[in-house]
C-alpha positions in Angstrom: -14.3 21.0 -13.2 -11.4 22.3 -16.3 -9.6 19.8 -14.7 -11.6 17.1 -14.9 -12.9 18.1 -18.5 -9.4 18.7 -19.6 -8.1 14.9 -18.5 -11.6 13.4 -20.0 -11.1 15.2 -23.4 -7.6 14.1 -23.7 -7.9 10.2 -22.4 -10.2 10.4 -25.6 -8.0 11.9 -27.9 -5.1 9.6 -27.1 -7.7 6.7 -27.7 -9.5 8.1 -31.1 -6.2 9.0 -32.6 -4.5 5.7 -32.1 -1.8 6.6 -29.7 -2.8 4.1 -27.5 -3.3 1.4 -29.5 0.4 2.3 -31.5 1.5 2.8 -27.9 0.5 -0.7 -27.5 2.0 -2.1 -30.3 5.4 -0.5 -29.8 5.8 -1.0 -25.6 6.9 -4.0 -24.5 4.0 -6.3 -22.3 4.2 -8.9 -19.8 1.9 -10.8 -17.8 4.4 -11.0 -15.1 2.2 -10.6 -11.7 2.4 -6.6 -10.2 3.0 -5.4 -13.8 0.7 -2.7 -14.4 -0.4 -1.6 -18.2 2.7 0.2 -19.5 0.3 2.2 -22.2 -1.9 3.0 -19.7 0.5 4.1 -17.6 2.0 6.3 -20.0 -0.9 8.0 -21.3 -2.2 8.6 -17.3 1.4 10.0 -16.7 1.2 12.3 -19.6 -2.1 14.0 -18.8 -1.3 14.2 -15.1 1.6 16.3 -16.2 -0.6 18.3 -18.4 -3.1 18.8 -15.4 0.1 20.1 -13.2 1.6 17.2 -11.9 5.5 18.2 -11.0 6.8 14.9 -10.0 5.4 11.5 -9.4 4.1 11.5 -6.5 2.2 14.5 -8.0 0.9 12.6 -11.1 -0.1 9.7 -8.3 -2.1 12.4 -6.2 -4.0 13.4 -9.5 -4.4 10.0 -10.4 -5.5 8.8 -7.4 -8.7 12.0 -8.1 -9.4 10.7 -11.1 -9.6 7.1 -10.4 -13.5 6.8 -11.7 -11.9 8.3 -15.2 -8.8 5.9 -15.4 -9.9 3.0 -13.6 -6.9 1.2 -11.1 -4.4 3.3 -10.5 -1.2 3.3 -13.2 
């Protein structure tokens, strides 16, 4: 349950304090089909490395358990 509280509080913290939004705003976007959300992304990367990820198939394992907290997979 710490993990799961941990990735909750800071999904909200990234989104209250503006770093996803200036995220946004400084990360290039496309619309090209099979590109994901690169801010998204991002964020999800940084707090599966918080939560213990090593690598990426790590951070895709976590997110992957927390899909109802992130939505589609990054």
């Amino acid at each position: 349950m710490i993990g799961h509280a941990r990735a909750v509080l800071l999904c909200r913290c990234a989104d209250r304090t503006g770093l996803t939004q200036a995220l946004a705003k400084v990360l290039p976007s496309t619309t090209a089909a099979g590109w994901r959300d690169r801010t998204a992304m991002l964020v999800q990367l940084a707090i599966a490395i918080v939560l213990g990820a090593a690598n990426l198939l790590e951070a895709q394992q976590l997110q992957l358990h927390h899909r109802p907290l992130f939505g589609t997979e990054a």
